[in-house]
N, C-alpha and C positions, 0 to 999 in steps of 0.2 A: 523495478526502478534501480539503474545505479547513478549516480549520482554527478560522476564526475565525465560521461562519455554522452557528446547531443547522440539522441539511439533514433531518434523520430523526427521525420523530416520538419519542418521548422514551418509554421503555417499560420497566413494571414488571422488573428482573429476576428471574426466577424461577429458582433455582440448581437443577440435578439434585442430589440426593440424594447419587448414589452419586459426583460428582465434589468435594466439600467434605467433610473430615475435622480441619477446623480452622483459623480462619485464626493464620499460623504455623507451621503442621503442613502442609507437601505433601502434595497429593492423591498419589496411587498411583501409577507410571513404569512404561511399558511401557520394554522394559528394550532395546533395539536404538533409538536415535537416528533420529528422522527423516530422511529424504535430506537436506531444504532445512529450511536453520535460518536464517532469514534476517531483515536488519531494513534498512529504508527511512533513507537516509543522504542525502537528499537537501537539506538545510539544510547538513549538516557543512562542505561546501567554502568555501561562504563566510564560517563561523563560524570556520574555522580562520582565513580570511583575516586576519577581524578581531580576532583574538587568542584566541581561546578555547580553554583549555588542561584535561586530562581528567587523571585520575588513577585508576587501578582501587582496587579494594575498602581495599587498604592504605592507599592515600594516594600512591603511587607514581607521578610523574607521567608520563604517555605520549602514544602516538597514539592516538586513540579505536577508531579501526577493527582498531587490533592488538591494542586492550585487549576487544575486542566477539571477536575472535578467538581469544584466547586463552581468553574463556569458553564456545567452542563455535561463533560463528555462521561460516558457511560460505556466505554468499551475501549478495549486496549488492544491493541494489535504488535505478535511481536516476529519479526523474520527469523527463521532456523537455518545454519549451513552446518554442513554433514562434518568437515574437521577442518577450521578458519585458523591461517597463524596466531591470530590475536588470540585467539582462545577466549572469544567473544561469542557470543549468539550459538553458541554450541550448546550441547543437550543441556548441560550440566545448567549453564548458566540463564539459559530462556527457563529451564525448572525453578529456578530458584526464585527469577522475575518474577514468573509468573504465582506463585506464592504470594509476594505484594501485594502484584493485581489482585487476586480472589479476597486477599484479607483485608483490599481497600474497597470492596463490595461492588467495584468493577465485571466485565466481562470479556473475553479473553477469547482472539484470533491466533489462530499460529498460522504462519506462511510458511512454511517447507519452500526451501528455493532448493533442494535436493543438487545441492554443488558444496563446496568450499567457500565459494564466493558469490559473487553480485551474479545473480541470474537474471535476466531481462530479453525482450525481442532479438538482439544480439549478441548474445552471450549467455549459453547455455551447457555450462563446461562440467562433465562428471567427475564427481568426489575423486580425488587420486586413487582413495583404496577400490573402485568400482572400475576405475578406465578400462582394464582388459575384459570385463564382465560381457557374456552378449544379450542378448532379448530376452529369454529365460532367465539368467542370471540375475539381470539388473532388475527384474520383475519380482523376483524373491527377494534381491536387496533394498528396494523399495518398500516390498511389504514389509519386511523385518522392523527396518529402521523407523519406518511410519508408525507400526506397533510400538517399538521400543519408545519413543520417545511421546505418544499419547497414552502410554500405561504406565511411565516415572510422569506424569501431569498429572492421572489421576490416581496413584498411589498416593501424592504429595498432596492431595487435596483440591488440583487447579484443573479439574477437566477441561480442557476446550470443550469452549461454548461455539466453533465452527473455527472448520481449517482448511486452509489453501490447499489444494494438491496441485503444486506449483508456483510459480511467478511469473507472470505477463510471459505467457507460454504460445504466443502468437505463433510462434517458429520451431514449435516443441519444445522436448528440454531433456537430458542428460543426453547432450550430442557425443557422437554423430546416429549414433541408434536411436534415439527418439525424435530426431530431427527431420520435419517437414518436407523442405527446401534443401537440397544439396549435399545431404548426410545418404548412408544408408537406410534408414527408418523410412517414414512416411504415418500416416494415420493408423496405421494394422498396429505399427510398432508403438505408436503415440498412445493408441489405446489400450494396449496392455499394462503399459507400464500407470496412465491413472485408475484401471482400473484395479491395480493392486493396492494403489493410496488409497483410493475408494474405500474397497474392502477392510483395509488395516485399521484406517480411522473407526467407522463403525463396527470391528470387532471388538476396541475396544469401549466406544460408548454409541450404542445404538440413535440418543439423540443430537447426537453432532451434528452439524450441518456442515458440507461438503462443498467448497465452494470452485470453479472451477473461472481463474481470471488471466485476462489478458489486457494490453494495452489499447493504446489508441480508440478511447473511447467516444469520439465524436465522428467516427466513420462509420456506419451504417453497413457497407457494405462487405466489410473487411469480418466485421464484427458477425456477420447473416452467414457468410461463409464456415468460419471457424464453428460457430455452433451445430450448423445443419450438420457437419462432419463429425462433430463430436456425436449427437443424437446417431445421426446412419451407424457410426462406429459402437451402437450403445453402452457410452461413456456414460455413467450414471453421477448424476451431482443435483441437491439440492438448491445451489445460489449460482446467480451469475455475477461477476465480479468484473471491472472494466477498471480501468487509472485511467483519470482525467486532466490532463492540464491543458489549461485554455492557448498555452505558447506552444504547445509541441501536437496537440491531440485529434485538431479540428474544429469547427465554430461550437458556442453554446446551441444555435440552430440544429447542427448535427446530433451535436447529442441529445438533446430532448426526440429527433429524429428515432437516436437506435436507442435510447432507453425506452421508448414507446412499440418498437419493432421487435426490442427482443423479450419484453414482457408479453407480449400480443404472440410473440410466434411458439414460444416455447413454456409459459404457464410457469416461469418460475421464476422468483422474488432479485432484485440486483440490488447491489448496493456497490458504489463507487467507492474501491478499493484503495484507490489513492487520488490524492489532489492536495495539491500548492500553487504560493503563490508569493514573490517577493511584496516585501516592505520597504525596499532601497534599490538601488543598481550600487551601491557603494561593495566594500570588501573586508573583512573582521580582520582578515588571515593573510597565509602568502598562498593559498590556494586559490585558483581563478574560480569565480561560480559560473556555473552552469547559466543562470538566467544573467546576464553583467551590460546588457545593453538596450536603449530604448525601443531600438528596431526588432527584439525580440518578444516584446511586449505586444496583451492581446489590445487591440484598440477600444481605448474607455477606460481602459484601466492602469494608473500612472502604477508607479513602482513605489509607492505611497503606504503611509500606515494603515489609510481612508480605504486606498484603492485594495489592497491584499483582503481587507475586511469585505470588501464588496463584493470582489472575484468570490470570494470563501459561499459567501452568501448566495450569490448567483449558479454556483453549484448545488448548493444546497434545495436551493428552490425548485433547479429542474429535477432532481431525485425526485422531491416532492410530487410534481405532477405527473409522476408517470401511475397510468389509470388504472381503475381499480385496486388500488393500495399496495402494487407491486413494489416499490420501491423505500426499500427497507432502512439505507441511508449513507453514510459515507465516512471515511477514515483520513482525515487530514494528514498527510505523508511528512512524519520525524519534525512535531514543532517545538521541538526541544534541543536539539540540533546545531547548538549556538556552538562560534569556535573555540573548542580547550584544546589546550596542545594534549596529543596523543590520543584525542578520541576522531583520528581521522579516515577519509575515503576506504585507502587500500589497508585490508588485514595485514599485508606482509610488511608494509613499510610504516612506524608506529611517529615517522617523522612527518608521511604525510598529512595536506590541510580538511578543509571542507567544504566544499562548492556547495550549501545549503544554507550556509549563517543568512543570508539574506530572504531567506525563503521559512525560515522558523520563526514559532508565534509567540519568542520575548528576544528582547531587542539585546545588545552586544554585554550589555551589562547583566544580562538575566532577567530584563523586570518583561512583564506579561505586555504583551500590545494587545490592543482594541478588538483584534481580531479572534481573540480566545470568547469572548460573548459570545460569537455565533455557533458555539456549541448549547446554546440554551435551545435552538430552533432545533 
């Protein structure tokens, strides 16, 4: 995900039927909790830095991460870049996070997005200090850094409990050599290079889980190709990982579609790596957001305190059904993400805003909205 660039082409939503009974009214609750109730906290550290203060539903002032806990969620997710201007999300500082997370009896994703910055289906730029690196090289710098940075986790006490090798790597990633489409790379190259993530994560803790995610989770077909490639290439990974969002991703349809297709084709557990969903079309900031208009909206679902709570939910549900217990569960994408100056988009510019305030689950003052419950499911 980055945040401030539409990356996914922009798609009617077409709501299933049997998952909308009102907005306002919760769709229907399988009634056992998903394993992984998880949300992406990857802004928070330095939002707290710079003052930023939360409050749950009451008004009651807190930690955000005990207030996200205390409404259920049980797994923290946090993004990694290899050397970011901010000196944000870097080794030092996701080690230190993630210390929190273990000692607030949490469990703990890491996303390696193996760039400086925002890696996503469009943008898969290699760390400065790797750019001249070739296929060999970047394969050792991979492995290295992947080790380095999940043996300071568990020197510190925080192993990851499962790690990305990657970010929504639809189009590969440390371009132009791991790239897909229009790079020198292709799949020979793509797969080298995760299989050195692979390897590095499980050398240092054999029970990681190894998750291998891409975008555009409600297309089926998109989703049936990348995988069969990975397998032919054997790309080895425990989890599959998809981002959901119902404005950018494809219908709920669809995706109950490839969550069903890809637990059935390939025998391994997914869990919806990312999903949001605005509370307003309004604006915190002087950063334009990413979601700002009604026509961008999935149909059924207003831009509403109600509606964010519902979408959230109606995600949740189709995780749920995907058969035989494949579906492990999902990470609500930075609900904490509200606008302070200086905890913005771009690492390099510490002026710019946040094209998210409207899409995080406590509203501009900090206090917790409606939509933080639906980590009890």
């Amino acid at each position: 995900m980055r945040p401030t660039v539409f990356l996914r082409a922009g798609m009617a939503g077409v709501l299933c039927a049997a998952m909308l009974t009102g907005i306002g009214q919760a769709p229907a609750q399988a009634a056992t909790p998903l394993s992984i109730r998880g949300a992406d906290l990857s802004t928070l550290q330095r939002a707290e830095d710079l003052g930023a203060r939360y409050s749950n539903q009451n008004g009651t002032q807190g930690d955000a991460m005990q207030i996200l806990k205390a409404a259920g969620m049980n797994y923290v997710r946090l993004r990694i870049w290899v050397n970011p201007a901010s000196g944000y999300n870097n080794q030092a500082k996701v080690v230190a996070f993630a210390r929190q997370v273990k000692a607030a009896g949490l469990k703990l994703l890491v996303d390696f997005h193996y760039s400086d910055t925002w890696a996503d289906p469009g943008h898969q730029a290699t760390p400065a200090a790797w750019r001249n690196d070739n296929l060999s090289q970047l394969e050792t710098a991979v492995y290295n850094y992947t080790y380095s940075v999940c043996d300071a986790l568990r020197a510190a006490g925080a192993t990851a409990d499962m790690v990305q090798v990657g970010n929504e790597i639809n189009s590969g990633m440390l371009w132009p050599v791991g790239q897909l489409t229009g790079g020198t790379g292709g799949w020979s190259n793509l797969a080298g290079l995760l299989v050195s993530g692979y390897n590095a994560v499980k050398a240092v803790s054999a029970s990681t889980q190894v998750m291998l995610h891409i975008a555009n989770g409600g297309m089926d077909s998109q989703a049936r190709w990348w995988f069969d490639e990975a397998v032919a290439y054997h790309v080895p990974f425990d989890v599959i990982g998809l981002s959901y969002y119902s404005y950018w991703s494809g219908t709920f349809s669809g995706l109950q579609t490839t969550l069903a297709d890809l637990a059935s084709r390939y025998g391994k557990p997914i869990v919806i790596a990312e999903t949001a969903y605005p509370f307003t079309l309004g604006n915190a900031d002087s950063q334009g957001n990413n979601i700002s208009s009604s026509s961008q909206l999935t149909s059924g679902y207003p831009a509403t305190e109600a509606g964010q709570r519902t979408n959230f939910l109606a995600v949740i549900n189709a995780i749920k059904a995907v058969p035989n217990g494949r579906g492990l569960g999902y990470f609500y994408w930075e609900p904490t993400w509200t606008a302070v100056a200086g905890n913005g988009w771009d690492p390099t510019n510490p002026n710019s805003g946040d094209g998210w305030d409207n899409q995080a689950l406590f509203n501009w003052s900090g206090q917790a909205l409606s939509g933080i419950t639906d980590f009890a499911n």
